[in-house]
MDTraj code that builds the backbone (N, CA, C; nanometers):
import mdtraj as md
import numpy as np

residues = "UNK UNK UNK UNK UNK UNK UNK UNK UNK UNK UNK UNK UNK UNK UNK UNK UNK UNK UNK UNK UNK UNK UNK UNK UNK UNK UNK UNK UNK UNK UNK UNK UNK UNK UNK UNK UNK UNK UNK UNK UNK UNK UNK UNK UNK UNK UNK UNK UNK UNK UNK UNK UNK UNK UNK UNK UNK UNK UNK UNK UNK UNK UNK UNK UNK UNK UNK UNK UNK".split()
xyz = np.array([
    [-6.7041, 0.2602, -3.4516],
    [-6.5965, 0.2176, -3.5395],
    [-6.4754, 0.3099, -3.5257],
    [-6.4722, 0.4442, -3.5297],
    [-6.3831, 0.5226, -3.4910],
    [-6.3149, 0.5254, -3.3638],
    [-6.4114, 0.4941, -3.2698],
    [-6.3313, 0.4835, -3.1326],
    [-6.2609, 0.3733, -3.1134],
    [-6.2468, 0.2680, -3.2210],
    [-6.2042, 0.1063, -3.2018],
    [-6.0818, 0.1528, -3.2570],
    [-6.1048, 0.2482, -3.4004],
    [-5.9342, 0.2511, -3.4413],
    [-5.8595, 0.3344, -3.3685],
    [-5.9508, 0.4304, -3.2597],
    [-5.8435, 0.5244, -3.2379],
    [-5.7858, 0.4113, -3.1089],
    [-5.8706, 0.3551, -3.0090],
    [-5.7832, 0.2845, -2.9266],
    [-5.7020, 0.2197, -2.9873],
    [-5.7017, 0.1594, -3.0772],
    [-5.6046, 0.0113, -3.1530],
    [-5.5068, 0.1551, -3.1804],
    [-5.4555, 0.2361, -3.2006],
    [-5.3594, 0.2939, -3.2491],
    [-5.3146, 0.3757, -3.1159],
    [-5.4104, 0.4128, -3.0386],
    [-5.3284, 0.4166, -2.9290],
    [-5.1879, 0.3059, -2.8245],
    [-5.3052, 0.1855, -2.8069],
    [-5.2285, 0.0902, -2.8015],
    [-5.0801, 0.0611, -2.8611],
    [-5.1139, 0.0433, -3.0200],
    [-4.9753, 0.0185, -3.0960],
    [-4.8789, 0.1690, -3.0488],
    [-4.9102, 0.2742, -3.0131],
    [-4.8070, 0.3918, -3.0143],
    [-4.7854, 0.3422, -2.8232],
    [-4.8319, 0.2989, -2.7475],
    [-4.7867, 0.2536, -2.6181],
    [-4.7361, 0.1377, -2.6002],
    [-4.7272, 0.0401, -2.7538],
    [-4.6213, -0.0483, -2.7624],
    [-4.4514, 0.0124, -2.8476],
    [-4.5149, 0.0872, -2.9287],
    [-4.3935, 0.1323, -2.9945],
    [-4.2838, 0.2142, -3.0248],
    [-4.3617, 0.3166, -2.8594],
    [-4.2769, 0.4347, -2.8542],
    [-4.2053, 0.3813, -2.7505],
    [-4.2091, 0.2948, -2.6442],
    [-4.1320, 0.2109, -2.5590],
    [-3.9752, 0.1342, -2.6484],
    [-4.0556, 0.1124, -2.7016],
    [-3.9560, -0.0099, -2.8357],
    [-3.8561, 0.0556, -2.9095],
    [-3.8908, 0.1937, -2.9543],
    [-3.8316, 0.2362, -3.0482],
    [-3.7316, 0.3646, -2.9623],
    [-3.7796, 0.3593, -2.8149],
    [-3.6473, 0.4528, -2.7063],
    [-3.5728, 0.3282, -2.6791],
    [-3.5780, 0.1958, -2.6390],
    [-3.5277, 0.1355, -2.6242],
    [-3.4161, 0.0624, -2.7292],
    [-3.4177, 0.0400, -2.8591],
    [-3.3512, 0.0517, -2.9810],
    [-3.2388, 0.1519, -2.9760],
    [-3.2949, 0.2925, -2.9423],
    [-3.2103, 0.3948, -2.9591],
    [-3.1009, 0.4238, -2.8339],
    [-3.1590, 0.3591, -2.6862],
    [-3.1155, 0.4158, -2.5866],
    [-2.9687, 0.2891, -2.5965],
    [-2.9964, 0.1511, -2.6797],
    [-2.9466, 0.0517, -2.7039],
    [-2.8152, 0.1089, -2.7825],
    [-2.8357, 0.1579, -2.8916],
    [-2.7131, 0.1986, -3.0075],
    [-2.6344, 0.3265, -2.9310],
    [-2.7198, 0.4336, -2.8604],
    [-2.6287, 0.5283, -2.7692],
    [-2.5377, 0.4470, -2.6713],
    [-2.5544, 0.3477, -2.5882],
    [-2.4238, 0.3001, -2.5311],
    [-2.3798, 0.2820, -2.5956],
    [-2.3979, 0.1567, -2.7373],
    [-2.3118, 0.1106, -2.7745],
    [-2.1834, 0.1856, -2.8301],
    [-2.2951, 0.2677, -2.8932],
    [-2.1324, 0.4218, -2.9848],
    [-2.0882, 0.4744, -2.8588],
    [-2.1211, 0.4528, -2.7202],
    [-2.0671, 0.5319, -2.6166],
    [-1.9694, 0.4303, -2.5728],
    [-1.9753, 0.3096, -2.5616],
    [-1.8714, 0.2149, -2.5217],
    [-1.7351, 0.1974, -2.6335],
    [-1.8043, 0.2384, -2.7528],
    [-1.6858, 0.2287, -2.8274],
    [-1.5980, 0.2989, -2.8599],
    [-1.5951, 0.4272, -2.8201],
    [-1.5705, 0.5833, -2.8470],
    [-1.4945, 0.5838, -2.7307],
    [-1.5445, 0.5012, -2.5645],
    [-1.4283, 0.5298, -2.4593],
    [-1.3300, 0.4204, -2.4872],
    [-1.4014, 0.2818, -2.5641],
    [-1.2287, 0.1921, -2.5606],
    [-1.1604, 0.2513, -2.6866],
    [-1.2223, 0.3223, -2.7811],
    [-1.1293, 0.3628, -2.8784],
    [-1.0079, 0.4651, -2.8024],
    [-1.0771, 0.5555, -2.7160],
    [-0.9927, 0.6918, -2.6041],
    [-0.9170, 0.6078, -2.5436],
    [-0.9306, 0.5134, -2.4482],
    [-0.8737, 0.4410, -2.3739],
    [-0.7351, 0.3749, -2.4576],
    [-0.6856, 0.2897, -2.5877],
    [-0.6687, 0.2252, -2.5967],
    [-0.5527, 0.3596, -2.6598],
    [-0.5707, 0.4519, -2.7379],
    [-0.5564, 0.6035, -2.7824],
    [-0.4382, 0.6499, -2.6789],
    [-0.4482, 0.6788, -2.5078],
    [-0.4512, 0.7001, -2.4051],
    [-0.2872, 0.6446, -2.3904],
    [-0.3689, 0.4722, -2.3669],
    [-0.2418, 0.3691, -2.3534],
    [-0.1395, 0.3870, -2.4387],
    [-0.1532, 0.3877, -2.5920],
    [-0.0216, 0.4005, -2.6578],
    [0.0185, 0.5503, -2.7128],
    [-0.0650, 0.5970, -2.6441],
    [0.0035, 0.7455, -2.6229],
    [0.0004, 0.8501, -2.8145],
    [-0.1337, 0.7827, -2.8987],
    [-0.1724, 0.8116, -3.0279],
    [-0.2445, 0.9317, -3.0347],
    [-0.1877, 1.0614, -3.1110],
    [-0.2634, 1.1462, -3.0988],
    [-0.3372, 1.1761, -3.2593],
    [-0.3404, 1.1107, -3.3785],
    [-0.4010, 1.1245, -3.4652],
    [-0.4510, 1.0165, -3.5091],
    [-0.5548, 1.0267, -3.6005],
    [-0.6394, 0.9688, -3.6498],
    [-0.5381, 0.8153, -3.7195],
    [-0.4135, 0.8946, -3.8027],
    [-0.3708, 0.8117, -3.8961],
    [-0.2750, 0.7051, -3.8246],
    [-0.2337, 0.8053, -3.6770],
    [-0.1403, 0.6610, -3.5918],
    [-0.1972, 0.5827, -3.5280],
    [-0.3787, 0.6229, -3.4899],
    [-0.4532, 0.4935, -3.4507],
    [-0.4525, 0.3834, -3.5561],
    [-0.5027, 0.3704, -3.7101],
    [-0.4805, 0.3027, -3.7870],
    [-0.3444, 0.2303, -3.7870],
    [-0.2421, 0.2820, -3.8227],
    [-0.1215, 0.2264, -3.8017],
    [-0.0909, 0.1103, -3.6921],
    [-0.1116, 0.1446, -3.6239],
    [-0.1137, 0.1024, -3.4671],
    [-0.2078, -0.0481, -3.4368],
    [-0.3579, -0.0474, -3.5528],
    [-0.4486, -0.1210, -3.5755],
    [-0.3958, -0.1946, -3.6321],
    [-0.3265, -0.1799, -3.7364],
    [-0.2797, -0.2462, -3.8807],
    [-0.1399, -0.3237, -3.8117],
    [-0.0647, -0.2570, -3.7650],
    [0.0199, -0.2898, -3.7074],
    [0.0388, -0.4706, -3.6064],
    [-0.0611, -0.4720, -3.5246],
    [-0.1545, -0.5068, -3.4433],
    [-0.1884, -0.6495, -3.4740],
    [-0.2776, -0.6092, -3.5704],
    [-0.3349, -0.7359, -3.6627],
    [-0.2177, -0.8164, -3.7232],
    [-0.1101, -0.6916, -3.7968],
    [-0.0242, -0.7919, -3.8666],
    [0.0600, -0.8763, -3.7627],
    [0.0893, -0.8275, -3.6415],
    [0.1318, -0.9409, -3.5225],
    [0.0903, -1.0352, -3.5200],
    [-0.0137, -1.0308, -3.4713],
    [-0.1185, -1.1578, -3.4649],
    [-0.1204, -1.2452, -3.5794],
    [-0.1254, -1.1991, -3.6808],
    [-0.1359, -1.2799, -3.8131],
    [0.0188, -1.3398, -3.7991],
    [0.1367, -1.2930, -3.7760],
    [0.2268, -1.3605, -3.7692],
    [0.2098, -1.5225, -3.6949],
    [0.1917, -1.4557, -3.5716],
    [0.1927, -1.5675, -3.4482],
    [0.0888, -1.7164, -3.5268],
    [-0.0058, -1.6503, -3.5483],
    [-0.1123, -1.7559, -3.6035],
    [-0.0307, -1.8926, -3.6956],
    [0.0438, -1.7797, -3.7824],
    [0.0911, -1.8788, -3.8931],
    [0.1751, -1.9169, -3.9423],
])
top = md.Topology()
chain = top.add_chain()
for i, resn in enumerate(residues, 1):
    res = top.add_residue(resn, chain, resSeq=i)
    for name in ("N", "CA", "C"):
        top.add_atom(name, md.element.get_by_symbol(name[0]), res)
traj = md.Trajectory(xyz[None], top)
């Protein structure tokens, strides 16, 4: 009986330690893709603080919202 649970829990930890690097290795690009188009985009309009990226965002949107309507 003991050797049944320890395989069954082996098993589940050779399904779930796969699963749960893969989850994580998943969200590290993602904050890594977003962090270079945030630099990139930073770069292009030549923004060196926090508060003229916003601006710049806000800015942006309110264009667009023009055109739309």
């Amino acid at each position: 009986m003991f050797s049944m649970v320890i395989s069954i829990l082996t098993v589940l930890l050779c399904i779930a330690v796969p699963v749960l690097g893969a989850v994580l290795l998943y969200f590290i690009i993602k904050w890594a893709v977003k962090n270079g188009i945030k630099e990139a985009f930073r770069d292009m309009k030549g923004i060196t603080s926090e508060e003229e990226y916003i601006e710049s965002l806000q800015k942006g949107f309110n264009e667009n919202k023009n055109e739309v309507g």
